[in-house]
VEXDO-556057 format. One line per 10 residues: number of its first residue (from 1); their letters; for each residue x, y, z of C-alpha. Coordinates in pm, whole numbers, plus 32768, in hexadecimal, padded with zeros to 4 digits. Layout:
BEGIN
NUM) A) X Y Z  ...;
END
This chain:
BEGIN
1) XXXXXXXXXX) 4D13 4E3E D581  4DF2 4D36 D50C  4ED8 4C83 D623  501C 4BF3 D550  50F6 4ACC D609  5275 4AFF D5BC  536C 49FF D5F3  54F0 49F7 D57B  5575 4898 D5C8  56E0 48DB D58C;
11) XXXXXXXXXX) 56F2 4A2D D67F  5602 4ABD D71C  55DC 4C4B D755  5608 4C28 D8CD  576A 4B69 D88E  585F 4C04 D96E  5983 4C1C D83E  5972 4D0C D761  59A8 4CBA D5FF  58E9 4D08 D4C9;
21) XXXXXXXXXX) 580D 4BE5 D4E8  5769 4C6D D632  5750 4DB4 D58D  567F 4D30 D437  5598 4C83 D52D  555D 4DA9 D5E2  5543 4E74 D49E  5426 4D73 D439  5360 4D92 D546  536A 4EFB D528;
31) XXXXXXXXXX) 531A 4F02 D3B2  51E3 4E15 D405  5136 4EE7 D525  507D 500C D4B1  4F38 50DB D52B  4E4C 4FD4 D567  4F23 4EA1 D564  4FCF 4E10 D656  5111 4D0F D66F  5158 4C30 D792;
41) XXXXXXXXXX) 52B3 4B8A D7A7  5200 4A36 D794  532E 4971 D841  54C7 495C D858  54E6 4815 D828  5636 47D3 D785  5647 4682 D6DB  57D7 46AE D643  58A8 459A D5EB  59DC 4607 D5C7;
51) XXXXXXXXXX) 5AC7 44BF D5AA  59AE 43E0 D51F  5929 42E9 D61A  580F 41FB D5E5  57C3 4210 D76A  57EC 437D D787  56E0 437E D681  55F3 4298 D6F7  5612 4364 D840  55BC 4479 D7AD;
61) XXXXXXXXXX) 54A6 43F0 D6DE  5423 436E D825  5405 449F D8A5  5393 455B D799  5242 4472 D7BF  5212 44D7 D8E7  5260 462F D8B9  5144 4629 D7C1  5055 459D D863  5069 46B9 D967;
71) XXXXXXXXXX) 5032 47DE D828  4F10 4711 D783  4E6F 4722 D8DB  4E85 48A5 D8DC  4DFB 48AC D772  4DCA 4A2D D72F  4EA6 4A8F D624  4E1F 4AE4 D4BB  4F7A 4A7D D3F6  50BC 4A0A D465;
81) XXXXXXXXXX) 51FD 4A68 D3CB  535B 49D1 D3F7  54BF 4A33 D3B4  55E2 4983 D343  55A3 4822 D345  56A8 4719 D2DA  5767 4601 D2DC  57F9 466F D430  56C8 46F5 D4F0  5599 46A6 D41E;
91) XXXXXXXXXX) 5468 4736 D481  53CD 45FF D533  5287 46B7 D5E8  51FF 47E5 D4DF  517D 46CA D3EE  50E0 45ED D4F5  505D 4709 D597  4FCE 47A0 D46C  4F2F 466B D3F3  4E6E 4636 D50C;
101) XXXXXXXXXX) 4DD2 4784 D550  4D88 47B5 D3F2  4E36 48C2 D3CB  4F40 4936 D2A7  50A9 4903 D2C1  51A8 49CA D244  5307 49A5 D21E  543A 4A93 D1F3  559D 4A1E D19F  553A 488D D19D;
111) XXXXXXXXXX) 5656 47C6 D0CC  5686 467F D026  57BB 45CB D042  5780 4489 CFB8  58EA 43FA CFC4  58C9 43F9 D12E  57B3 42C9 D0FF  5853 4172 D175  595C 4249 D237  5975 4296 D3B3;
121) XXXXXXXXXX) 585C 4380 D38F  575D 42A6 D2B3  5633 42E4 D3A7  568C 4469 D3C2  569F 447C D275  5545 43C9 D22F  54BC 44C1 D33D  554A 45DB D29C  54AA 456B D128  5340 453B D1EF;
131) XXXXXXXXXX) 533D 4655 D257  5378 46DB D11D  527A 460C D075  5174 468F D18D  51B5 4817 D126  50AE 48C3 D073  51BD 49D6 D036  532E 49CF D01B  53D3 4AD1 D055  552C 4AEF CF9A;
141) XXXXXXXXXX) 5642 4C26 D033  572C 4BAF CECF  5706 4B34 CD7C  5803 4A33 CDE1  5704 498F CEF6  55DB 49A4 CDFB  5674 48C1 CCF9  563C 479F CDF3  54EB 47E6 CE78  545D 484F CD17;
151) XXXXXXXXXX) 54CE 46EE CC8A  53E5 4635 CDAB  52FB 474D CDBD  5187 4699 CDC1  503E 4729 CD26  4F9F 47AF CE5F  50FD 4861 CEBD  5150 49B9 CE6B  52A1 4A40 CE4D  532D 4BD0 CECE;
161) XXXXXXXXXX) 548F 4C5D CEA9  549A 4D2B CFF1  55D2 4E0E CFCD  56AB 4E19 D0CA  5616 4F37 D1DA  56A8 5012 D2F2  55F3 5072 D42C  55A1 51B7 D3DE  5493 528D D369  5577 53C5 D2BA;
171) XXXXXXXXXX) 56CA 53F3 D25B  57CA 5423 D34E  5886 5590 D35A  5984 554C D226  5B08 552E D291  5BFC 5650 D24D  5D52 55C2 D237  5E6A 56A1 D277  5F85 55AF D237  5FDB 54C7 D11F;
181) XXXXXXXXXX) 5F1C 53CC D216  5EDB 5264 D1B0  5DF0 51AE D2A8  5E16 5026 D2E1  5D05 4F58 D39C  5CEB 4DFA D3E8  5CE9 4CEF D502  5E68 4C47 D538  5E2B 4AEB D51B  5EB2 49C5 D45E;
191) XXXXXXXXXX) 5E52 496E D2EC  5DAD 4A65 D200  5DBD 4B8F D2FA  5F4A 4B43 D31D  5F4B 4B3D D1B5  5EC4 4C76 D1B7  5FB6 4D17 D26D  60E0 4C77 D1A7  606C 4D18 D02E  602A 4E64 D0DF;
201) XXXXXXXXXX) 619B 4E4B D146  6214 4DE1 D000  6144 4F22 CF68  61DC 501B D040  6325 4FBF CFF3  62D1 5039 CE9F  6226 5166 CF06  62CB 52A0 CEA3  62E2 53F9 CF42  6236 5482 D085;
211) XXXXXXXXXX) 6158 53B2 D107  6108 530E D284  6067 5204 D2DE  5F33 51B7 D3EC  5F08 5069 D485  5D9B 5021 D541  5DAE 4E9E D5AA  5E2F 4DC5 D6A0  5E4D 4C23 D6E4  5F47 4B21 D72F;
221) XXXXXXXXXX) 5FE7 4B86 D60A  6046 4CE4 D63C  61A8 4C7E D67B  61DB 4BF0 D51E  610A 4D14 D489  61F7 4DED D535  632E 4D44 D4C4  62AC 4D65 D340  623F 4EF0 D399  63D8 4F2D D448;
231) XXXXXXXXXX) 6491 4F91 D303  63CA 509D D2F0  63FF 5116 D465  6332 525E D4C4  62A1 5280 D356  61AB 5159 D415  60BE 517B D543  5FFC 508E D5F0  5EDD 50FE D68B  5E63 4FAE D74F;
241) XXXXXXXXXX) 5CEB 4F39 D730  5C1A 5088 D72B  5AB5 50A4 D774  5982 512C D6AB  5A00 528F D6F7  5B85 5226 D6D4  5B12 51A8 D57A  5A76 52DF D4FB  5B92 53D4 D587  5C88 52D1 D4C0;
251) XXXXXXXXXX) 5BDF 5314 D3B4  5BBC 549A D392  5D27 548B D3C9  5D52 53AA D294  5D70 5416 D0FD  5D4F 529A D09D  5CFD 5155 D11C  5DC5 502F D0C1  5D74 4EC2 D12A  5DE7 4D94 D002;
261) XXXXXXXXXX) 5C92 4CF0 D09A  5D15 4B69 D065  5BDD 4AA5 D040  5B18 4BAD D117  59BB 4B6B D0EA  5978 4CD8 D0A2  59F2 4DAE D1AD  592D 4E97 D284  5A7B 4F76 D28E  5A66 4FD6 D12F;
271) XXXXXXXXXX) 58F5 505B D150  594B 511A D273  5A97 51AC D1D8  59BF 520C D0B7  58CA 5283 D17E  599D 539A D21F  5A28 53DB D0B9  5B51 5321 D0E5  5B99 5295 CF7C  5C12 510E CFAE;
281) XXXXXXXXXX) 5D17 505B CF0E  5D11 4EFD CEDE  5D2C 4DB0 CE16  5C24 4D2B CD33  5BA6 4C2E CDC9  5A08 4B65 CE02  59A3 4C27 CEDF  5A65 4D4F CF12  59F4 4DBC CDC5  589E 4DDE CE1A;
291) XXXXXXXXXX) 58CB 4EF2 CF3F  59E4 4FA3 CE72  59D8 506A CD13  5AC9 4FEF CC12  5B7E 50F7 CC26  5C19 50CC CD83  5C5A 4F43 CD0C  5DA4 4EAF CC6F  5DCE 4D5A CC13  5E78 4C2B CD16;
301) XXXXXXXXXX) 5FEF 4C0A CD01  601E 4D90 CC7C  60B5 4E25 CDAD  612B 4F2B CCB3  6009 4F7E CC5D  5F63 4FA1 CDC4  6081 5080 CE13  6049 5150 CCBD  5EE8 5174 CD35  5F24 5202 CE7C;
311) XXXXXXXXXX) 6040 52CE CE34  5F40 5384 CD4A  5E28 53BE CE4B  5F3D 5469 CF41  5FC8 5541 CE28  5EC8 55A9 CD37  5DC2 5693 CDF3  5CA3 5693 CCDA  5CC4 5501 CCA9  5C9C 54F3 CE17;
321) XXXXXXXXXX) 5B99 55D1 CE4D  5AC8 5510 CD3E  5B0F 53AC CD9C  5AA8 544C CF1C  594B 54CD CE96  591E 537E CDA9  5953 52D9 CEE9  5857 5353 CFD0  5769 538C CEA7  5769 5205 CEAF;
331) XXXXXXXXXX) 5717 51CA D006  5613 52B8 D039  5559 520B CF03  5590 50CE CF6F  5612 5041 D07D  5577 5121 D1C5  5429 5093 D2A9  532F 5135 D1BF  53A0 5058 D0C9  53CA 4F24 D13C;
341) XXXXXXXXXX) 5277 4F6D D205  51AD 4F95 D0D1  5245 4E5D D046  51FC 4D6E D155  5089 4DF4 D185  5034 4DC0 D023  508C 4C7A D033  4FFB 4C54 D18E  4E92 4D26 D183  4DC8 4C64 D03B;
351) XXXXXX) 4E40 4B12 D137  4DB4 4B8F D275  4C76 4C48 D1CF  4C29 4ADB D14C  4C4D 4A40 D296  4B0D 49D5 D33F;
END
């Protein structure tokens, strides 16, 4: 039996806000146990810079030693694996621990970002590319965060595209819309998520015919989001921050699921959309376009043609119905736990059976 150490420096699974950070974690640790193997939470350390401080990081660094010290001394774990280090919160204990104990080290979602060197978060940044350079496997969720790693990749490293991955076993029950229903989801904040919000608005104003509109989000700025939603008055409802099972009633309400997805890494929302054979609409963008089909992607700055697309999926039943089935065809192939498990342990088990 194989014990596995888990640690994700930037938010742990335990972290009291939801968000879908916390939930990848979580989904990692899931995909990694199986019968026989075990995975401990190895710590929740949280080593994030946020404003860039030379003394916030050599706090943290400070600590970190210590904190390491105390998991060499328990030294029972066959491999440890890390997720999402950078720049910001680089993993400063999985390759220090590993190291010592002899034991393999693997990575998942560990960037580069050398314009940050010289800057306000030089020694994160340094971290960040250690750790890196201490992986015997990379994992990459994109093609966009492979082109980085691949250029520094070293002999003894081997790199893994692990797609994207919800944290379930099966399909969910598909959705059965009974409305011209378009779903939106996402977090109402500042920046890209505001952004966000603002095409979607332009894009309805061009949307033709029947059709009403879904809102699952909330954040300080639902009152803006609101204001950009208010020409359209009860066409528009805002359904606050649901839960898990908020989520998936949202979405068997829903024919299509619309988010612009501004500089989203990927989005969990479109794989769970998908999942319940919601067909998505979005823009082509890094990222995006790895979760969703071409056909549910129109290019940046088209609002046109983002309203051309939905307008078909609410009014043509056997394009729907096929774009729904392409959809959770997808997902069930490959981006569910069985998946992403078999990925990660055949990367993990020829490491561990060569372990002394």
């Amino acid at each position: 039996m194989a014990r596995i150490a888990f640690y994700a420096a930037l938010k742990s699974p335990h972290h009291p806000v939801a968000s879908g950070e916390r939930t990848i974690a979580r989904n990692l640790m899931t995909a990694i146990e199986k019968p026989r193997h075990s995975v401990d939470l190895a710590s929740e350390f949280r080593p994030f810079d946020k404003n860039g401080s030379p003394k916030t990081q050599n706090a943290f660094l400070a600590e970190a030693d210590a904190i390491a010290k105390g998991l060499i001394a328990q030294g029972s774990w066959d491999a440890w694996v890390s997720y999402h280090s950078y720049y910001k919160a680089p993993d400063l204990l999985g390759p220090v621990v590993s190291k010592t104990l002899g034991i393999p080290y693997l990575s998942i979602e560990a960037t580069r970002a050398s314009k940050r060197l010289g800057g306000p978060w030089d020694q994160f940044e340094r971290k960040a590319m250690d750790a890196c350079d201490a992986a015997d496997v990379l994992f990459h969720f994109t093609a966009r965060d492979a082109v980085a790693l691949w250029r520094d990749l070293q002999d003894h490293q081997l790199l893994v595209g692990l797609p994207p991955f919800l944290g379930r076993e099966t399909l969910p029950e598909p959705a059965r819309p009974e409305t011209p229903l378009i779903l939106i989801a996402g977090m109402m904040r500042a920046g890209d998520k505001l952004a966000s919000y603002e095409i979607a608005a332009e894009v309805l104003a061009l949307l033709e015919g029947d059709w009403q509109v879904e809102i699952a989000g909330d954040g300080p700025e639902r009152a803006r989001v609101e204001a950009l939603m208010a020409p359209f008055g009860p066409r528009v409802r805002f359904l606050g921050g649901l839960d898990e099972a908020g989520m998936t009633e949202a979405y068997r309400r829903a024919r299509a699921f619309f988010w612009p997805g501004v500089n989203e890494a990927f989005g969990m929302v479109y794989l769970e959309a998908q999942a319940h054979g919601v067909p998505v609409v979005a823009q082509d963008r890094l990222g995006v376009n790895e979760v969703v089909s071409a056909a549910g992607l129109c290019a940046v700055d088209r609002p046109k043609a983002l309203a051309e697309a939905l307008g078909q999926l609410l009014n043509d039943d056997a394009f729907h119905a096929a774009r729904s089935a392409a959809a959770r065809d997808k997902v069930s192939k490959h981006h569910l736990m069985g998946a992403a498990r078999n990925t990660l342990w055949g990367a993990l088990s020829p490491l561990i059976s060569e372990t002394p």
